[in-house]
C-alpha positions as CSV (number, residue, x, y, z in Angstrom):
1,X,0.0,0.0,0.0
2,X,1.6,3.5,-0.6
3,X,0.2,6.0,1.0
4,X,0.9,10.0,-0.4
5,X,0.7,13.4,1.6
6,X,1.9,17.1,0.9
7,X,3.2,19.1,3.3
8,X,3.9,22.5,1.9
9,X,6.2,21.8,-1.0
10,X,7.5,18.2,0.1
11,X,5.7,14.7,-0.7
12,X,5.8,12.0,1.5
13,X,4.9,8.5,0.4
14,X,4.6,5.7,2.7
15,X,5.1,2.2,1.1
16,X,3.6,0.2,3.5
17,X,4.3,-3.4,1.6
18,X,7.4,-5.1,-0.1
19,X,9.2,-2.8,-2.5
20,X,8.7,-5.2,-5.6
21,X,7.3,-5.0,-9.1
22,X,3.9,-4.1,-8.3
23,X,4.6,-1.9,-5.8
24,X,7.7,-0.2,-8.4
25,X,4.7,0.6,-11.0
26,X,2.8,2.1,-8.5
27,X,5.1,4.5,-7.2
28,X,6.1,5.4,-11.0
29,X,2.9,6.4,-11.5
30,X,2.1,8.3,-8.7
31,X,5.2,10.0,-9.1
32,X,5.1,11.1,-12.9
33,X,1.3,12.3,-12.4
34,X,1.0,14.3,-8.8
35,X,4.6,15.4,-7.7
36,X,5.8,17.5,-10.4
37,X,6.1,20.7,-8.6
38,X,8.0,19.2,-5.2
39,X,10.8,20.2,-3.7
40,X,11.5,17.1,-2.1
41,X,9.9,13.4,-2.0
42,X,10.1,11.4,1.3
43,X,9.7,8.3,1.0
44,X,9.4,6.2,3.9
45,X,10.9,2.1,3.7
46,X,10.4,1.7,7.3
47,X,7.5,-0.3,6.8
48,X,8.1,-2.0,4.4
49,X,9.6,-5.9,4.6
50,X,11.7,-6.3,1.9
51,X,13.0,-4.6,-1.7
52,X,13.6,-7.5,-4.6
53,X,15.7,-6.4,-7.5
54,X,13.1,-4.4,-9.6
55,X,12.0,-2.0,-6.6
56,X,16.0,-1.7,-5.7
57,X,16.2,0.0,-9.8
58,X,12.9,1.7,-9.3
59,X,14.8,3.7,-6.5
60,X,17.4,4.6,-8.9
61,X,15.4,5.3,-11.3
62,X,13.2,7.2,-9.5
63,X,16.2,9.5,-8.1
64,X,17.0,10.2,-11.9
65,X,13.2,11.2,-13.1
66,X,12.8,13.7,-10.0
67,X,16.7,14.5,-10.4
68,X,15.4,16.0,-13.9
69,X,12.6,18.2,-12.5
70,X,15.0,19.5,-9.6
71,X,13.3,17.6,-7.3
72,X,15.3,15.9,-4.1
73,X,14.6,12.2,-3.2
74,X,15.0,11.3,0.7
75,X,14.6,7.3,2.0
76,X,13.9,6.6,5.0
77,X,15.4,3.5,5.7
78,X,16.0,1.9,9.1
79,X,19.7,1.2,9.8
80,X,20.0,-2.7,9.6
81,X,16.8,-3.6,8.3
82,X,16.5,-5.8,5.1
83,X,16.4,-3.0,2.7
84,X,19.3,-1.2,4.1
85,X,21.5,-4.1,3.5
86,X,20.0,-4.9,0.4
87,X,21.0,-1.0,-1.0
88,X,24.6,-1.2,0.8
89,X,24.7,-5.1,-0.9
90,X,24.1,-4.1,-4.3
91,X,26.0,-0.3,-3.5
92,X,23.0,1.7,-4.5
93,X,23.7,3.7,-0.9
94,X,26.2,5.6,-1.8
95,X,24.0,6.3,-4.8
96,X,20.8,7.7,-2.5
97,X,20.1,10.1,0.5
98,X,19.6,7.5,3.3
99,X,18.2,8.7,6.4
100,X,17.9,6.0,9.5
101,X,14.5,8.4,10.9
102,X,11.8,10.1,9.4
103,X,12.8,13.2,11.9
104,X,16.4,13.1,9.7
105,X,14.6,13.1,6.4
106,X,12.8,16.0,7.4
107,X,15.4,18.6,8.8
108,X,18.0,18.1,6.9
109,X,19.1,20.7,4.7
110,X,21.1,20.8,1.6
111,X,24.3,22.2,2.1
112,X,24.9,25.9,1.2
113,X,26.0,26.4,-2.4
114,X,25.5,22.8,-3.2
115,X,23.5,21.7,-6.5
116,X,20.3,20.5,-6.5
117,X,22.0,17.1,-7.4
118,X,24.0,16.8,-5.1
119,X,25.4,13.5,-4.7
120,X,25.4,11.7,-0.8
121,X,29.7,11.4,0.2
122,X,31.1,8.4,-0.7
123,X,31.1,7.6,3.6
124,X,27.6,6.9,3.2
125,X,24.7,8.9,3.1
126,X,23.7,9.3,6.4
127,X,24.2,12.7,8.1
128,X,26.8,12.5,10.4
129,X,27.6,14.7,13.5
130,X,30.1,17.2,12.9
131,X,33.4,16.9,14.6
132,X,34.3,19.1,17.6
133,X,36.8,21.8,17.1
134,X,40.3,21.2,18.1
135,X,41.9,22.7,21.1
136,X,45.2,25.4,20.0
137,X,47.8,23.6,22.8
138,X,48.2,25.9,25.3
């Protein structure tokens, strides 16, 4: 089941069942029709149990289509679960903005002067705490 909201210029889509064909042609065509003027699509994974090898493309795919109408894709996809090590298997995470909570997905913000395709860092996608500043020895 996917499941679509607005919230001011962002779409979140909750996929609620396995990320597989069926699911892939629905999301396609709930994206090409309603979100053409987003900012951003969330799309929450947390729910859902698994990703075969046609919904792990469709992701990619996905990316590039929205990519083209300066558009940002977030996942939300739980650290550990099935589809997390199915993208990091396969190395479609360094390819896609990961976030481990919805919260994450939401607040993040693009960094300043950074294109609207911005690719994640090779480290991995998910935001990361910035370091402390160092100490000048005294």
């Amino acid at each position: 089941m996917l499941v679509q909201s607005m919230a001011g210029r962002s779409w979140v889509v909750r996929c609620a069942q396995p990320l597989d064909a069926q699911a892939s042609a629905r999301l396609r065509t709930l994206v090409s029709g309603s979100m053409q003027r987003a900012r951003r699509v969330i799309l929450y994974l947390s729910a859902a149990a698994y990703a075969d090898s046609v919904g792990l493309r469709e992701l990619l795919a996905l990316q590039q289509r929205l990519r083209l109408q300066g558009t940002e894709l977030r996942l939300v996809v739980p650290p550990g679960s099935r589809i997390d090590r199915a993208l990091r298997l396969v190395g479609f995470a360094s390819l896609l903005a990961l976030y481990p909570t919805a919260r994450l997905a939401w607040r993040a913000t693009r960094k300043p002067g950074a294109p609207k395709s911005a690719t994640p860092s090779p480290e991995g996608s998910r935001p990361r705490r910035p370091a402390a500043p160092k100490r000048a020895p005294a």
